[in-house]
Structure formats: C-alpha cells, structure tokens
N, C-alpha and C positions, 0 to 999 in steps of 0.2 A: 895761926888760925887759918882755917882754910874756907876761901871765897864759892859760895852758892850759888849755881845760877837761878832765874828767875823761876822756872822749872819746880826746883824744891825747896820754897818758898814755904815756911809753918809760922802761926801765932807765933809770937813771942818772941820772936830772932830779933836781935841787934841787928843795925841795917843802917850804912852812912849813903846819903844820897850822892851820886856822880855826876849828875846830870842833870839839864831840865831849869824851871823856876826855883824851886828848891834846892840846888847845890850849894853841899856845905852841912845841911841841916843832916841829925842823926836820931834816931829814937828805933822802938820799938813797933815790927809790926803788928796787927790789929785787926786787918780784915786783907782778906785776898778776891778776889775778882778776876773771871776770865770772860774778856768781853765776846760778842758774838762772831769778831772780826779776829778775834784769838789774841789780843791781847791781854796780857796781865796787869792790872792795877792793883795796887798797895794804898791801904793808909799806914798812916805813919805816928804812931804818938811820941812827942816830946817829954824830956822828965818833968817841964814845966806844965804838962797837960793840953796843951798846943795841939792837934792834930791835922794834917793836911795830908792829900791824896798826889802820890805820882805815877807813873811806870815801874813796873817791875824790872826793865832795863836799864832803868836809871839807878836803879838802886842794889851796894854792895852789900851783901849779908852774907854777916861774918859768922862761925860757929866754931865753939871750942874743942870740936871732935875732931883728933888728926883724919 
C-alpha cells in the first residue's frame, strides 16, 4: 500500500490516525476542509458510526493503487 499525503486526500480513503487526540483511531474519510490559514482538516468516520475531526497531518491514508 502506498501512504498519501494530505495534499491528495479524496472521500472515501481508508486513513489510520498518527497523531494528535485521536491516535490510534481509523475510519473512513468524509469530508475535507482547507482552512483559510491552509490547513487541511478531515473528518473521520468509524465503522461503528463515530465521527471525529482531525488534521490531515495527523492522518495516514493508505490506498490500494501501487
């Protein structure tokens, strides 16, 4: 699997958190945001239906395309 950076971030990627309050946690992303200071925020949905918001820094998105 090869690791994304925050940059090419899409709906639907699998995506383990590294960082931050939520390290540890993994789910599906949801929604992307680029703030006006140029950060990227993610939410994050769990399979359990859980959703929480981090950094797009904080978080590895993984995809199945060599």
């Amino acid at each position: 699997m090869k690791i994304k950076s925050p940059e090419e971030l899409t709906n639907g990627d699998q995506c383990t958190v590294t960082g931050g309050t939520h390290k540890g946690k993994s789910g599906t992303v949801r929604d992307i945001h680029t703030s006006k200071t140029g950060h990227i925020t993610i939410t994050v949905e769990q399979e359990n239906g859980v959703r929480f918001k981090t950094l797009g820094k904080n978080a590895a998105v993984q995809s199945d395309k060599p």
